[in-house]
C-alpha positions as a Markdown table, in Angstrom:
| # | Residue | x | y | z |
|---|---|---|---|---|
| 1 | Unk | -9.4 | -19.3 | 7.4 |
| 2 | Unk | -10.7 | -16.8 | 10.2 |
| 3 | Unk | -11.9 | -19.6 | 12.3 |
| 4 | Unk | -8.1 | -20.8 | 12.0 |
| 5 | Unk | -6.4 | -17.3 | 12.8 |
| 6 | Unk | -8.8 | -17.4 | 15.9 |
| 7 | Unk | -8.1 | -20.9 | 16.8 |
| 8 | Unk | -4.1 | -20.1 | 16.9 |
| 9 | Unk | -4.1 | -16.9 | 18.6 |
| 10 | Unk | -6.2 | -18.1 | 21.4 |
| 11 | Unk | -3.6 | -19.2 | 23.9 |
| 12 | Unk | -1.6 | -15.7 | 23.3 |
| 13 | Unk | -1.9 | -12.6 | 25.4 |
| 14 | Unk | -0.2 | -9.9 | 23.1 |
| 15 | Unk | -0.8 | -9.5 | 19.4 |
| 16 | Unk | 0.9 | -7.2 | 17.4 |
| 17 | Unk | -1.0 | -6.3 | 13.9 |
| 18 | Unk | 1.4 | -4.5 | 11.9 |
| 19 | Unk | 1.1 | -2.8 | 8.2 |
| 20 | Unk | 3.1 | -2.4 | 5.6 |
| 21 | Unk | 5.9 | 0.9 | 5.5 |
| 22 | Unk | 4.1 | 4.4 | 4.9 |
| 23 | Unk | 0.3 | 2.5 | 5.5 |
| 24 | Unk | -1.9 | 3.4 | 2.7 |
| 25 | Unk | -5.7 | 3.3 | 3.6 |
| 26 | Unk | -6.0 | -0.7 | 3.0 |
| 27 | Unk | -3.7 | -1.8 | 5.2 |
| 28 | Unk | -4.7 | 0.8 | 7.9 |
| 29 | Unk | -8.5 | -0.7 | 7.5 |
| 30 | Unk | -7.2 | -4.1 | 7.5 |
| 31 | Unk | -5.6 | -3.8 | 10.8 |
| 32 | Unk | -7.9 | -2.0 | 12.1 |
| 33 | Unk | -10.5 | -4.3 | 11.2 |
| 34 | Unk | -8.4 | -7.5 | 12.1 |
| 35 | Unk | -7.9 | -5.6 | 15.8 |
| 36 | Unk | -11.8 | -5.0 | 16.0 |
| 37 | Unk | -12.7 | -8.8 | 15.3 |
| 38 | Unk | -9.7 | -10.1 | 17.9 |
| 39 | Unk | -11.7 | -8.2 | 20.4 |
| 40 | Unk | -15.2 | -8.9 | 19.4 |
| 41 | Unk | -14.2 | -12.7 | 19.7 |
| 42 | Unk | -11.1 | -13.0 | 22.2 |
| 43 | Unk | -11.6 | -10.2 | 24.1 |
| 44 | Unk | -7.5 | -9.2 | 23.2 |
| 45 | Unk | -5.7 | -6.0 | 23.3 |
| 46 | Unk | -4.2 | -5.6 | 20.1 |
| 47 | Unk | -1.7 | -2.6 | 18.9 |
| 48 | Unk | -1.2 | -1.9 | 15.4 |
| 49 | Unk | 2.3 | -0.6 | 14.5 |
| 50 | Unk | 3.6 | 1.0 | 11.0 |
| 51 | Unk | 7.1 | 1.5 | 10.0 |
| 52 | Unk | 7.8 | 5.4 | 8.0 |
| 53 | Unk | 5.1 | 8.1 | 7.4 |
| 54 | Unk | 1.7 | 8.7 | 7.2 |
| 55 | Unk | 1.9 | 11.3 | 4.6 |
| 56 | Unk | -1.0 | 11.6 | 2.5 |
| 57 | Unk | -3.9 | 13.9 | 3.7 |
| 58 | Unk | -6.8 | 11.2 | 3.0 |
| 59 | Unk | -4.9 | 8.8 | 4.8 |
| 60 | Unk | -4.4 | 11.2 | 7.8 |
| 61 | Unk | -8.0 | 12.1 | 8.1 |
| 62 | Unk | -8.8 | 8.4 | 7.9 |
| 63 | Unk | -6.7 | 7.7 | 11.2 |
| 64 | Unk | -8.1 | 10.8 | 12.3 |
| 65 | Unk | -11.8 | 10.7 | 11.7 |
| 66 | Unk | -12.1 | 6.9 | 12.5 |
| 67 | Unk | -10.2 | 7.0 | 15.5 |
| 68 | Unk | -8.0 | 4.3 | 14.4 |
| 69 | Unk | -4.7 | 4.0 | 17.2 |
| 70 | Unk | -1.5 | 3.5 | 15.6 |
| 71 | Unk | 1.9 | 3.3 | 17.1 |
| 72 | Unk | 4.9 | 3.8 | 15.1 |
| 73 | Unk | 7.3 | 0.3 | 14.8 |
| 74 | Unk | 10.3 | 1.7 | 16.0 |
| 75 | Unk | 9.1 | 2.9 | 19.4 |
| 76 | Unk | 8.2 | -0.4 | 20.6 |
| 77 | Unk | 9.8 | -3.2 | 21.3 |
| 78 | Unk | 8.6 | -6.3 | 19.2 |
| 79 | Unk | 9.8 | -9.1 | 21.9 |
| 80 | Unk | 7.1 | -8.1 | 24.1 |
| 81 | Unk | 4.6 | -9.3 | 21.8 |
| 82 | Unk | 4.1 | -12.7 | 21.7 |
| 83 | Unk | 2.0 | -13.2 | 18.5 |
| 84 | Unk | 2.2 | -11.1 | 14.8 |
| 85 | Unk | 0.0 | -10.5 | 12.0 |
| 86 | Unk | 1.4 | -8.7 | 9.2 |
| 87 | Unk | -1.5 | -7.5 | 6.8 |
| 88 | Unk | -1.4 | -6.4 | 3.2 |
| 89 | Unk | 1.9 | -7.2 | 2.9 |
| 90 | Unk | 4.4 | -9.9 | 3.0 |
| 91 | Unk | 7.9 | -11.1 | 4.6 |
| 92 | Unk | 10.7 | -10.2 | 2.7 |
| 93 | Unk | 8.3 | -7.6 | 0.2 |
| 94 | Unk | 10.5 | -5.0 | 1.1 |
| 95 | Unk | 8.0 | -2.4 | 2.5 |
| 96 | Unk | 7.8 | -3.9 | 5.7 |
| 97 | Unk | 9.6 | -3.5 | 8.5 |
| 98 | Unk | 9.9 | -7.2 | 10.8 |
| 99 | Unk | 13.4 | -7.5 | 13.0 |
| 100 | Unk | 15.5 | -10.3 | 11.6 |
| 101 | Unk | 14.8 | -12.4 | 14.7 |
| 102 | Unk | 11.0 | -13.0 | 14.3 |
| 103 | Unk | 8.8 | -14.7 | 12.1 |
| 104 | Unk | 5.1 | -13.5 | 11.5 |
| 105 | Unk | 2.3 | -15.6 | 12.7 |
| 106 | Unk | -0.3 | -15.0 | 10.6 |
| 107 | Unk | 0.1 | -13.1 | 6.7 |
| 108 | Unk | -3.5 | -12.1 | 5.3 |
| 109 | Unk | -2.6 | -9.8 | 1.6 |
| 110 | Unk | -3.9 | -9.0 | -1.5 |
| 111 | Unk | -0.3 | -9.0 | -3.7 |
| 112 | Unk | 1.7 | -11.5 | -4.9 |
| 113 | Unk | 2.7 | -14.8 | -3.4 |
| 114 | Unk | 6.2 | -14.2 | -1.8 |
| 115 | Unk | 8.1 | -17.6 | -1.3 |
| 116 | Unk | 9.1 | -17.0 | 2.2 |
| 117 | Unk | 5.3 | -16.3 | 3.1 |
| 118 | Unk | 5.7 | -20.4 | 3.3 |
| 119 | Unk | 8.0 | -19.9 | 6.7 |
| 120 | Unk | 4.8 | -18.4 | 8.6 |
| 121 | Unk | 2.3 | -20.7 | 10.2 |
| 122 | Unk | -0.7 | -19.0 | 9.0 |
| 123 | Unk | -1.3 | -17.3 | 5.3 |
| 124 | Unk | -4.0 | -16.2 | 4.1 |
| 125 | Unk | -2.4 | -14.8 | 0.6 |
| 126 | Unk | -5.4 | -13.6 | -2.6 |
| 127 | Unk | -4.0 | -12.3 | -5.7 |
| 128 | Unk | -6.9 | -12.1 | -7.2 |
| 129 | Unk | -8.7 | -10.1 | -4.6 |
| 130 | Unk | -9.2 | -6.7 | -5.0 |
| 131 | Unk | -7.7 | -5.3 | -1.6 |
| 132 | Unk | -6.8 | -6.9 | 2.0 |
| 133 | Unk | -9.6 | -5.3 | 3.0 |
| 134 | Unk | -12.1 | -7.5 | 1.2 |
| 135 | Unk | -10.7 | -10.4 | 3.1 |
| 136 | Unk | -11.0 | -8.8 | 6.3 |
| 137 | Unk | -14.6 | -7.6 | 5.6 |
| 138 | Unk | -15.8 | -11.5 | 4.4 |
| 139 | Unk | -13.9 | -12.3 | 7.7 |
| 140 | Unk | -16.3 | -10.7 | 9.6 |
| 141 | Unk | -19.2 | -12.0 | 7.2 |
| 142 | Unk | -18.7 | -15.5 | 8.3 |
| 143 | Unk | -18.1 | -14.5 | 12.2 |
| 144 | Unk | -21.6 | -12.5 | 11.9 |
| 145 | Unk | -20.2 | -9.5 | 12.8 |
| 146 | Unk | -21.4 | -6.2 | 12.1 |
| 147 | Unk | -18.5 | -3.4 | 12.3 |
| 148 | Unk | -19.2 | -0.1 | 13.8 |
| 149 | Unk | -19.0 | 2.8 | 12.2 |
| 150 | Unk | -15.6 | 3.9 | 12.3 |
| 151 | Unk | -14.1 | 0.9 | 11.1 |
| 152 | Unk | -17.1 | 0.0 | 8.5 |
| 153 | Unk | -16.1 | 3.6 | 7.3 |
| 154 | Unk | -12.2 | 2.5 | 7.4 |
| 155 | Unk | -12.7 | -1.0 | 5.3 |
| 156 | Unk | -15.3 | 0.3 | 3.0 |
| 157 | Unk | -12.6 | 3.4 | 2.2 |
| 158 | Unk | -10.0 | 0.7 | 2.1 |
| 159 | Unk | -11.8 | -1.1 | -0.9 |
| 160 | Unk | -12.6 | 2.0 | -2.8 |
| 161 | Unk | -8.9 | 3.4 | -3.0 |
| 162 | Unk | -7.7 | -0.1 | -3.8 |
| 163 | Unk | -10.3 | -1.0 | -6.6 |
| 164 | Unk | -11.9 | 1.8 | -8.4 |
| 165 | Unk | -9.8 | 4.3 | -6.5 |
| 166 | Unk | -6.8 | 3.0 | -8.2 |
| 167 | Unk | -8.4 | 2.0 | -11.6 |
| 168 | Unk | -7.2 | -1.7 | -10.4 |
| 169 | Unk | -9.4 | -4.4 | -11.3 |
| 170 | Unk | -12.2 | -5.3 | -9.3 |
| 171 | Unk | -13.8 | -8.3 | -8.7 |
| 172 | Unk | -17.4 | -9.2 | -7.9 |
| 173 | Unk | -16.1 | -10.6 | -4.2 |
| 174 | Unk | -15.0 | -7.1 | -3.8 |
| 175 | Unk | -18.0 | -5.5 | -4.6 |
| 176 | Unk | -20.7 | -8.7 | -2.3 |
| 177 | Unk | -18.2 | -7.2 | 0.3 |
| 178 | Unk | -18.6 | -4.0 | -0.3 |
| 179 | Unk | -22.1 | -3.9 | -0.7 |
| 180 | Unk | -21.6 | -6.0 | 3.3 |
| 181 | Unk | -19.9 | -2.8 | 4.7 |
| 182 | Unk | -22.0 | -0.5 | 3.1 |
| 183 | Unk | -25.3 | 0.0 | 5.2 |
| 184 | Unk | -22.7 | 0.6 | 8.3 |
| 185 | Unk | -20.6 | 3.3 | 7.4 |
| 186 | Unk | -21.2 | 7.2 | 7.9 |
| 187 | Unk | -21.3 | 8.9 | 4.6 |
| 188 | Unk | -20.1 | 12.1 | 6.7 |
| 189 | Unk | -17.3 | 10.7 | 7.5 |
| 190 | Unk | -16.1 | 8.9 | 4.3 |
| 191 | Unk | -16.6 | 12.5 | 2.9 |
| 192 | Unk | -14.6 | 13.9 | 5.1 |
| 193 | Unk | -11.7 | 11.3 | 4.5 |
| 194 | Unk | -11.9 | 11.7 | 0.3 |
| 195 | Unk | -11.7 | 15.5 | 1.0 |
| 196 | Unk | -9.5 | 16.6 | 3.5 |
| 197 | Unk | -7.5 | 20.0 | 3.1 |
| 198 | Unk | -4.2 | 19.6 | 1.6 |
| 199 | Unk | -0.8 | 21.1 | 2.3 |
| 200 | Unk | 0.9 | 24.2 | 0.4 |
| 201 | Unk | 3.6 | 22.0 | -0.6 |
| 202 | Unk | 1.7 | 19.5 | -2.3 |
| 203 | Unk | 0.5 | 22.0 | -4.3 |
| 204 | Unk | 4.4 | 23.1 | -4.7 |
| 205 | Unk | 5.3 | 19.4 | -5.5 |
| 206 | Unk | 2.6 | 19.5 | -8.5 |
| 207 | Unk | 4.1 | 22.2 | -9.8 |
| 208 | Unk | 7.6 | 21.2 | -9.7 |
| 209 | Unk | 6.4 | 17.7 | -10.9 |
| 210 | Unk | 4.8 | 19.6 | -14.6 |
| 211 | Unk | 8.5 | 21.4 | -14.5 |
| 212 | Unk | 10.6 | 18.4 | -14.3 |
| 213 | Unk | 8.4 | 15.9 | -16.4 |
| 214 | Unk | 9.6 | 14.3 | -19.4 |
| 215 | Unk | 7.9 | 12.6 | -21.9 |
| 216 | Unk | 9.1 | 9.5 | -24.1 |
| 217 | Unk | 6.5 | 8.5 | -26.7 |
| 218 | Unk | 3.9 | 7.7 | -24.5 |
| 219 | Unk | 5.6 | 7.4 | -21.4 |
| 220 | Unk | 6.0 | 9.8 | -18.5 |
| 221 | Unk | 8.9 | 10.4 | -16.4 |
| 222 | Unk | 9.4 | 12.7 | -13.8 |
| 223 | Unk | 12.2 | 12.5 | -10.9 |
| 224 | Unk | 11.2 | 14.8 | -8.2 |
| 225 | Unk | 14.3 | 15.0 | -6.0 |
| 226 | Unk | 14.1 | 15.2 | -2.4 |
| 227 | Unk | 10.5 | 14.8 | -1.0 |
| 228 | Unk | 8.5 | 15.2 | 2.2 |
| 229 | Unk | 7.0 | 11.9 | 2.2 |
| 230 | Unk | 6.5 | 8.1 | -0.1 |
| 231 | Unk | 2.9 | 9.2 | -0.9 |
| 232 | Unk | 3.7 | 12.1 | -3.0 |
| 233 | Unk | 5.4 | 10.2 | -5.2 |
| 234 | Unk | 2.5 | 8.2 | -5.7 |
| 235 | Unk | 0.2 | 10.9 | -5.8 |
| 236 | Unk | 2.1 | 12.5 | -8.7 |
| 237 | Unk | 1.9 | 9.4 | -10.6 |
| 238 | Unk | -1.8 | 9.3 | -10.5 |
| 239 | Unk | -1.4 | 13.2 | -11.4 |
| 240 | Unk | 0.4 | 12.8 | -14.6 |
| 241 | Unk | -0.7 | 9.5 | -15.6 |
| 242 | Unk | -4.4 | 11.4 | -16.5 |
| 243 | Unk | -2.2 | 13.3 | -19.6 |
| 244 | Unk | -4.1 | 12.7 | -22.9 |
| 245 | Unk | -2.4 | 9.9 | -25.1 |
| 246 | Unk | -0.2 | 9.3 | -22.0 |
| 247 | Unk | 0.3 | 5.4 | -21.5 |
| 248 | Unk | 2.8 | 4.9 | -18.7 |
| 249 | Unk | 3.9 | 7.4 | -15.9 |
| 250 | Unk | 7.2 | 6.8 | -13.5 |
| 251 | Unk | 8.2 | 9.0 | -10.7 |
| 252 | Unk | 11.0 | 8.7 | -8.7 |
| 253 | Unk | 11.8 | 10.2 | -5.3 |
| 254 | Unk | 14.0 | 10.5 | -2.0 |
| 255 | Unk | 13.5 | 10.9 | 1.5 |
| 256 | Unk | 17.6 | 10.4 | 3.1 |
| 257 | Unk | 18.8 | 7.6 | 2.2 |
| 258 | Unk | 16.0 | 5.7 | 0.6 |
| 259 | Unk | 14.4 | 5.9 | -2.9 |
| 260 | Unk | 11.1 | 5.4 | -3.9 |
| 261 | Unk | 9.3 | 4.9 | -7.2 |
| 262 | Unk | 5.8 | 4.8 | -8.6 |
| 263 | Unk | 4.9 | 3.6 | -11.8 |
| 264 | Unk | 1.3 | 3.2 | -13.2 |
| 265 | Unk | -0.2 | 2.1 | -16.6 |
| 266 | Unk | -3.5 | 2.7 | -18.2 |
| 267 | Unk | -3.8 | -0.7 | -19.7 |
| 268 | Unk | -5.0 | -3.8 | -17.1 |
| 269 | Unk | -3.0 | -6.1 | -19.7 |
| 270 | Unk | 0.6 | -4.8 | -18.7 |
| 271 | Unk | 0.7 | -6.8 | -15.0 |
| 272 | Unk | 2.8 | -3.5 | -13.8 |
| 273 | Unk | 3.5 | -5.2 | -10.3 |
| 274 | Unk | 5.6 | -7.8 | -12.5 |
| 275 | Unk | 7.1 | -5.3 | -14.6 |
| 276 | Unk | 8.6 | -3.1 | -11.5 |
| 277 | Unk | 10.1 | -6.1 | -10.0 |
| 278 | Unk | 12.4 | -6.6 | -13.3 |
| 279 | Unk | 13.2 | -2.9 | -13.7 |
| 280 | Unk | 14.5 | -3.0 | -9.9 |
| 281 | Unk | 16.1 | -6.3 | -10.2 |
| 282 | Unk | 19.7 | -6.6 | -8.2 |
| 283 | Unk | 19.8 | -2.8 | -6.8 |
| 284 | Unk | 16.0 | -2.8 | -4.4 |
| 285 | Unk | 12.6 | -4.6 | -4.2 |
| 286 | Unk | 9.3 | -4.2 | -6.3 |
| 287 | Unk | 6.1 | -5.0 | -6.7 |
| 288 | Unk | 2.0 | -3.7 | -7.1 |
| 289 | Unk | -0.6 | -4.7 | -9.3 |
| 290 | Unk | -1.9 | -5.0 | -12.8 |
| 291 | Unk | -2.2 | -1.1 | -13.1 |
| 292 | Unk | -0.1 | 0.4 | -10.5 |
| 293 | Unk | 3.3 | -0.7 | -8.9 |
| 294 | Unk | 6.2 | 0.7 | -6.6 |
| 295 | Unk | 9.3 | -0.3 | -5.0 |
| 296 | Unk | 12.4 | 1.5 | -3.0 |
| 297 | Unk | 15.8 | 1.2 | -3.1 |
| 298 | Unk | 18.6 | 2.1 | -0.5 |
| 299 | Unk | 20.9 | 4.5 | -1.4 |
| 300 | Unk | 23.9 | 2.8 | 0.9 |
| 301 | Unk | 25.1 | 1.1 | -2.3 |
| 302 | Unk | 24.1 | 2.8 | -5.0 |
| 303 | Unk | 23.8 | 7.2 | -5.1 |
| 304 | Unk | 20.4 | 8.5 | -6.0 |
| 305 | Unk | 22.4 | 9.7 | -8.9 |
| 306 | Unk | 23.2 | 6.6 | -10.6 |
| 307 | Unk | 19.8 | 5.4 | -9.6 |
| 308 | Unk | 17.3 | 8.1 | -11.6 |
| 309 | Unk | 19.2 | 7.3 | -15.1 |
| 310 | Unk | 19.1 | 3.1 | -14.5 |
| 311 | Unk | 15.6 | 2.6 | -13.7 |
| 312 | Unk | 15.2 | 4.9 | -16.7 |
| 313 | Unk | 17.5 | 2.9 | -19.2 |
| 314 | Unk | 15.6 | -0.4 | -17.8 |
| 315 | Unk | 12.2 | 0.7 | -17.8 |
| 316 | Unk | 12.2 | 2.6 | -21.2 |
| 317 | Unk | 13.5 | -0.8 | -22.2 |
| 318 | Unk | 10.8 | -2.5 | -20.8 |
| 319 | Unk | 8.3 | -0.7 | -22.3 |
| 320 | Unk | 9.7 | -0.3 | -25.8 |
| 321 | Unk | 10.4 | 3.4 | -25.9 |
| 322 | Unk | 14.5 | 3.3 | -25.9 |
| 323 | Unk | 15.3 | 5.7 | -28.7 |
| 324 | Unk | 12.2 | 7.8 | -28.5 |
| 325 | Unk | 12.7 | 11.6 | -28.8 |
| 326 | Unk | 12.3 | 13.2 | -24.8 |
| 327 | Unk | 10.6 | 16.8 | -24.3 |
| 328 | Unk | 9.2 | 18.5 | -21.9 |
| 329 | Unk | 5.6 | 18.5 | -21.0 |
């Protein structure tokens, strides 16, 4: 497939490699890796773009500590580019931010296959692979490349948060590509990423998130309100989905006029990326894995306060909990 990608982009003199909205660490190391193989091979200038925030501290020390140049989406103007890759994500996924007038190039994710993926010339689209990253690392495999350390550090980081970082399922492609990365990364540094310092009001989030947590049989649900950024909703989710004989955990969020959601499972037999797709049906967009899934929804339509109590009718549905007794943590 790489030998394709490279094939196409050839004639081009711009590429623009974009992530998904509010990056998480694999599609940051994705890009970044896709960026370093353009210009090991083709000698081109690539920019990678994001749409949102960069709000997690891991994910901030990764940009920082591997030195990995990102331009927010809205600041440039798309129609000077003249190729696109979109990686770990896909058209119309809703966390992705493409203008209406253009069509990717090239699609290389990990998720779901999306039916208008079919509209771009070039998709390279896994399911069953662990992270985006794996495919950009056995992209480099087969081009005999050996990444330096910074993006080595990024990819290998990538896999790890989107494997056993995640309690997703891991395959053994993952780990041959893995083991690939490994001898080139700095141990320093990935240290440095997996512990950065964090913020006072993350700590203040946490706390509000044990105050406002509610728990239906063996579900977890906990609306936060108004947040600083998509990733603590996530991050609480994690949090709270570590409660003893706690099954599911939701959380739910704002930032203006958007609304986020994170839900996560303990059981691998749930498909939880499926599941968040039906809860959001008709009012936003969905999606994730076997373990952990999120989705967003616009609040133009709908008020974040008929939202909370509809993805909460739906999902306890879902689940089988409707009817359970809800307390406090």
């Amino acid at each position: 497939m790489i030998e394709k990608i490279l094939l196409d982009v050839k004639p081009f003199r711009k590429v623009l490699i974009l992530t998904h909205n509010n990056p998480d660490p694999d599609t940051i190391a994705a890009a970044a890796g896709m960026k370093m193989i353009l210009s090991h091979k083709l000698k081109k200038r690539c920019t990678i773009a994001y749409h949102g925030i960069i709000g997690r501290a891991e994910n901030r020390e990764l940009i920082k500590t591997c030195k990995i140049d990102l331009h927010l989406s809205t600041k440039l103007n798309f129609a000077r580019y003249d190729y696109l890759i979109v990686a770990d994500t896909q058209p119309n996924a809703g966390n992705v931010f493409i203008p209406k007038n253009i069509t990717p190039n090239v699609v290389i994710d990990h998720h779901t296959f999306r039916a208008q993926t079919k509209s771009t010339q070039i998709y390279d689209v896994r399911p069953g692979t662990g992270s985006t990253s794996t495919i950009i690392a056995e992209y480099m495999k087969a081009l005999h490349i050996e990444p330096d350390v910074n993006v080595a550090t990024a990819l290998y980081y990538g896999m790890k948060t989107d494997t056993f970082g995640s309690g997703r399922s891991i395959t053994q492609h993952d780990m041959d590509m893995m083991a690939y990365i490994f001898p080139h990364i700095s141990t320093q540094k990935l240290q440095k990423i997996e512990n950065p310092e964090l913020p006072r009001y993350y700590f203040k989030t946490m706390k509000k998130a044990i105050e406002q947590a509610e728990i239906a049989d063996n579900l977890v649900f906990c609306d936060l309100g108004e947040v600083r950024n998509p990733d603590l909703i996530a991050e609480t989710s994690d949090f709270i989905l570590r409660m003893r004989d706690i099954k599911w955990s939701f959380v739910i969020g704002r930032i203006d006029n958007q609304c986020y959601f994170s839900l996560r499972c303990k059981s691998a037999k749930q498909l939880v990326g499926r599941l968040a797709t039906r809860i959001v049906k008709g009012i936003g967009t969905g999606g994730g894995h076997m373990k952990s899934a999120g989705g967003q929804i616009n609040l133009d339509k709908m008020p974040y306060e008929e939202v909370v109590p509809e993805l909460k009718s739906r999902l306890l549905h879902r689940v089988g909990v409707t009817g359970a007794e809800t307390k406090k943590i």
